[in-house]
C-alpha positions in Angstrom: -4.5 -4.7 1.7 -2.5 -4.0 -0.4 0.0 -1.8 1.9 3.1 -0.3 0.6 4.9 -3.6 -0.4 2.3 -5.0 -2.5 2.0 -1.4 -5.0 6.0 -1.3 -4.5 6.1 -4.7 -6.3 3.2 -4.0 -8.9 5.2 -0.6 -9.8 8.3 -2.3 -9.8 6.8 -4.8 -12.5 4.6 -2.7 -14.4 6.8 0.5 -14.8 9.2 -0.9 -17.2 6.5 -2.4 -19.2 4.4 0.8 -19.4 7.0 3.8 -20.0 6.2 4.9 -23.1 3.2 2.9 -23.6 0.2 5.1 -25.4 -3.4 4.1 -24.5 -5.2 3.8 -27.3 -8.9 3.0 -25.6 -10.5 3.6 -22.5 -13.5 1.5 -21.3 -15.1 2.5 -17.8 -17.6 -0.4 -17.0 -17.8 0.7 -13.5 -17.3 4.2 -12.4 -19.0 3.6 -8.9 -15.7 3.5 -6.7 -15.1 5.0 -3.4 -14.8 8.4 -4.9 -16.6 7.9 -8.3 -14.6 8.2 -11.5 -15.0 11.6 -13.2 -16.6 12.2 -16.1 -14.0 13.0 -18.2 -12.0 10.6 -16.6 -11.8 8.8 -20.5 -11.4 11.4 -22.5 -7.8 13.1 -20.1 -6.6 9.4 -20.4 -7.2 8.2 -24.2 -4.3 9.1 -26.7 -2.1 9.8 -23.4 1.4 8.4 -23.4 2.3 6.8 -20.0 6.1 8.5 -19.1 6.7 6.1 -16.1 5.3 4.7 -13.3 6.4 5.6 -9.0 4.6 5.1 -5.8 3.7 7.5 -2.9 2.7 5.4 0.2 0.0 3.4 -1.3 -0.4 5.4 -4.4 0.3 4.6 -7.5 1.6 8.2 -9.6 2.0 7.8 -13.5 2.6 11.0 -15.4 1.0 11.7 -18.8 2.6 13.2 -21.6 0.4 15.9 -21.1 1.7 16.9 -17.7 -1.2 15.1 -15.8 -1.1 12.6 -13.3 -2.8 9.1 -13.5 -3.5 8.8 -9.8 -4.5 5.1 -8.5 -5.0 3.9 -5.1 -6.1 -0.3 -4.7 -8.0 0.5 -1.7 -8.9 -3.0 0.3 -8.9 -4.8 -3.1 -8.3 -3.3 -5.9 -6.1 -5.2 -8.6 -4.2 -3.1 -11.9 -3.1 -6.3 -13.7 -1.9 -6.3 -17.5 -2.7 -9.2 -20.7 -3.0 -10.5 -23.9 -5.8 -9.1 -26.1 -7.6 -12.1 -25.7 -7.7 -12.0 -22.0 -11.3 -12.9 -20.4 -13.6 -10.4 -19.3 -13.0 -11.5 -15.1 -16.2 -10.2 -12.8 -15.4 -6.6 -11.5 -13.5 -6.0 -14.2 -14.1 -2.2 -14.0 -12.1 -0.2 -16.2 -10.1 -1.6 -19.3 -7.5 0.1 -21.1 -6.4 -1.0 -24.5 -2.9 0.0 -25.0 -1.3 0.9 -28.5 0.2 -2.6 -28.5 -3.0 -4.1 -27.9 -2.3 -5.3 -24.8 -5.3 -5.0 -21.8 -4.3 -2.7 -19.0 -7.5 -4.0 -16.2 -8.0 -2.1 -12.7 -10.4 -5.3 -11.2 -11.9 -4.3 -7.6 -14.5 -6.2 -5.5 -15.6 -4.1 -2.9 -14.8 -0.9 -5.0 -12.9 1.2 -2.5 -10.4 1.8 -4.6 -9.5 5.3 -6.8 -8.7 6.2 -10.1 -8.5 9.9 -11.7 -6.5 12.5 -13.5 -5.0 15.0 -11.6 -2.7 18.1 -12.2 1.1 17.9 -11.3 0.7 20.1 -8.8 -2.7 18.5 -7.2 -0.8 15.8 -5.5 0.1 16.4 -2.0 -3.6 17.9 -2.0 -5.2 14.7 -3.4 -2.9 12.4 -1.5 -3.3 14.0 1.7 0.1 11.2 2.1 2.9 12.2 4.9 6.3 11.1 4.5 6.7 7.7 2.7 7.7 4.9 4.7 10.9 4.4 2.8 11.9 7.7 2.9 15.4 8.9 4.3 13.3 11.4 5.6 11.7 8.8 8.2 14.1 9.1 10.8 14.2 8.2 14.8 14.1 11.9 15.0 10.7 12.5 13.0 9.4 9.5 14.7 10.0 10.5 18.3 8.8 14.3 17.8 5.4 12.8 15.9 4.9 11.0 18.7 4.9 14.1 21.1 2.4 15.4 19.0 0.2 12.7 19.2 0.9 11.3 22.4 -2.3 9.9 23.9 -2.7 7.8 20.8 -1.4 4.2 20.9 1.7 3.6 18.8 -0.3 1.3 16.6 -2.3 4.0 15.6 0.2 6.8 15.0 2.2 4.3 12.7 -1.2 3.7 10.9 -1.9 7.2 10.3 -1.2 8.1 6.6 -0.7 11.5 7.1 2.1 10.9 9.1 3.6 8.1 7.4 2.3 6.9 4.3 2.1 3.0 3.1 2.1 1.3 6.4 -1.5 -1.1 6.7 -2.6 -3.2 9.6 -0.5 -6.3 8.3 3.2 -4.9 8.6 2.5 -2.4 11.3 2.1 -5.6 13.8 5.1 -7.0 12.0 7.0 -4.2 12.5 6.0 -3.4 16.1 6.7 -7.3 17.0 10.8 -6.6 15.1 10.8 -3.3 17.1 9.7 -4.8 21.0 7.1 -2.5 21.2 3.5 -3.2 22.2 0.7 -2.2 19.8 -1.5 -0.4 22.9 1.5 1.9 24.1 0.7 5.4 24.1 3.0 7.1 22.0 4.6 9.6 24.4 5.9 7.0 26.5 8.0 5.8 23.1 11.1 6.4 24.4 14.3 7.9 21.1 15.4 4.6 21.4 12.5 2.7 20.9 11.9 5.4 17.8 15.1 4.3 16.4 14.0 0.5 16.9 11.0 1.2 15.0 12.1 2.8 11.8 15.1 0.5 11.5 11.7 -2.1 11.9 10.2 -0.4 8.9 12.9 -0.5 6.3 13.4 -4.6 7.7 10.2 -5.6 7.4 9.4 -3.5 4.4 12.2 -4.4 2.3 11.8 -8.3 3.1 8.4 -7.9 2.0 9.1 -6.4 -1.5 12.0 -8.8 -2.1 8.9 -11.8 -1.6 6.4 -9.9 -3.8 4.6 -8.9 -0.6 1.7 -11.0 1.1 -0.9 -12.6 -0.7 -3.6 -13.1 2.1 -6.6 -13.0 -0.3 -7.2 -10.8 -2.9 -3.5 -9.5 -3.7 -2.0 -10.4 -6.7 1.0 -8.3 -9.0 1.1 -6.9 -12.1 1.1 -10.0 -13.6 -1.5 -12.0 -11.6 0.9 -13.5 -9.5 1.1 -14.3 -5.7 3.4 -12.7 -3.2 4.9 -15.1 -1.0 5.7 -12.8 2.0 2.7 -14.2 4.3 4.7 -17.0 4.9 7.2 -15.1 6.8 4.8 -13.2 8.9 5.6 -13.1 12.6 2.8 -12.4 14.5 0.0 -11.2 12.0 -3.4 -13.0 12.0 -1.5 -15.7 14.7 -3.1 -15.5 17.6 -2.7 -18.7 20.1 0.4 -20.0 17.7 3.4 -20.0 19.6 5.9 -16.9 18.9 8.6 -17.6 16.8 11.1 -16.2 18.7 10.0 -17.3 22.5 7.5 -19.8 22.1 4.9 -18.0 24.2 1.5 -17.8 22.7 0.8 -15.1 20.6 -2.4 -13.0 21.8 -5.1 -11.3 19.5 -6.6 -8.0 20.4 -8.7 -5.1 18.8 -7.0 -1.6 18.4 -8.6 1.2 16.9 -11.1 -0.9 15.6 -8.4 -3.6 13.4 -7.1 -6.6 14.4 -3.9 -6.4 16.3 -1.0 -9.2 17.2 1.6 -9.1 19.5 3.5 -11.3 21.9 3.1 -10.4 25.3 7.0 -11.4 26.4 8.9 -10.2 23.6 6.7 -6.5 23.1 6.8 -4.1 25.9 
């Protein structure tokens, strides 16, 4: 958390707000993240104009009127949330931007996994290290079903997982989107079949787009743009349901660890 449809709805919120927006103050309270914050991190962002706002996988991409890049990933629990002036300082609060407006621009992170720098244009792919986006028209059954040649002794889970394949999808809506598709989380990928391939992206775009149009799935830490919850979880099929009974068979939903994450599935309805 957050996966693509949690930074899909906080772009979709904030980018409208933020075009055009000049940062006036830059405030780095906190610059031990996963990759630490570079030094001059302050100095490339004050007296920048934000141009716009767009998201690649689970990155966030806003260009500068400079020709930079703000770069921001959430990592397990990062939060970019924007106030009043009069906003309370929150714990982890760790870097504040004061817009021209006034208005408070706070990245808020816990467990500090998360990433924030200023990066050429050009630096992206390179500092990204994203595949194709899981949106993209460029996922097709096609891609799919020659990626999983490639990686073939891999489970499915896995290859789905792998952001340099296919950036955005997380644990929670790759067992959602296995469960839509009828495809066990274990399966070694060569022995997807171009059906199955098809199932599976056609899976994506579902569960994806469902996701975005409910603000995505506020577990525990997630919350928009505007500190508000997603409503998705309520929807979820499978994740974090082991022992209910499957929504579409009745059957008991089993629980099992894949590559180290917790992994869902329903035993007569996955194969």
């Amino acid at each position: 958390m957050p996966e693509l449809p949690e930074v899909e709805t906080i772009v979709r919120g904030l980018e409208p707000v933020l075009r055009g927006a000049r940062i006036a103050a830059v405030d780095v309270r906190e610059p031990r993240l996963r990759t630490p914050i570079a030094a001059d991190f302050t100095a490339r962002l004050k007296g920048r104009r934000i141009l716009g706002m767009r998201r690649h996988g689970k990155f966030i991409l806003a260009p500068l009127d400079d020709g930079a890049i703000w770069l921001i990933h959430l990592g397990m629990t990062g939060r970019l949330t924007i106030g009043s002036p009069d906003r309370p300082d929150r714990p982890h609060d760790h870097v504040v931007l004061q817009l021209a407006d006034r208005r408070l621009l706070t990245y808020n992170d816990p467990r500090r996994f998360g990433r924030l720098a200023v990066i050429a244009a050009d630096a992206v792919p390179a500092e990204t290290a994203a595949g194709i986006d899981a949106l993209s028209p460029a996922l097709t059954a096609d891609f799919l079903f020659v990626r999983s040649r490639r990686h073939a002794r891999t489970t499915v889970k896995s290859l789905l997982m792998d952001q340099r394949e296919i950036a955005g999808l997380g644990n929670i809506y790759v067992n959602e989107v296995l469960f839509l598709a009828g495809v066990r989380p274990r399966r070694r990928a060569g022995r997807l079949t171009r059906a199955e391939s098809a199932r599976l992206v056609t899976a994506i775009r579902t569960v994806l787009g469902a996701a975005i149009a409910r603000g995505g799935s506020s577990i525990s830490d997630y919350r928009d743009g505007f500190e508000r919850s997603g409503s998705y979880q309520l929807r979820h099929q499978v994740y974090d349901r082991a022992g209910e009974p499957c929504r579409r068979c009745g059957g008991p939903l089993r629980g099992v660890v894949v590559t180290g994450r917790s992994t869902f599935y329903c035993a007569r309805c996955q194969r």
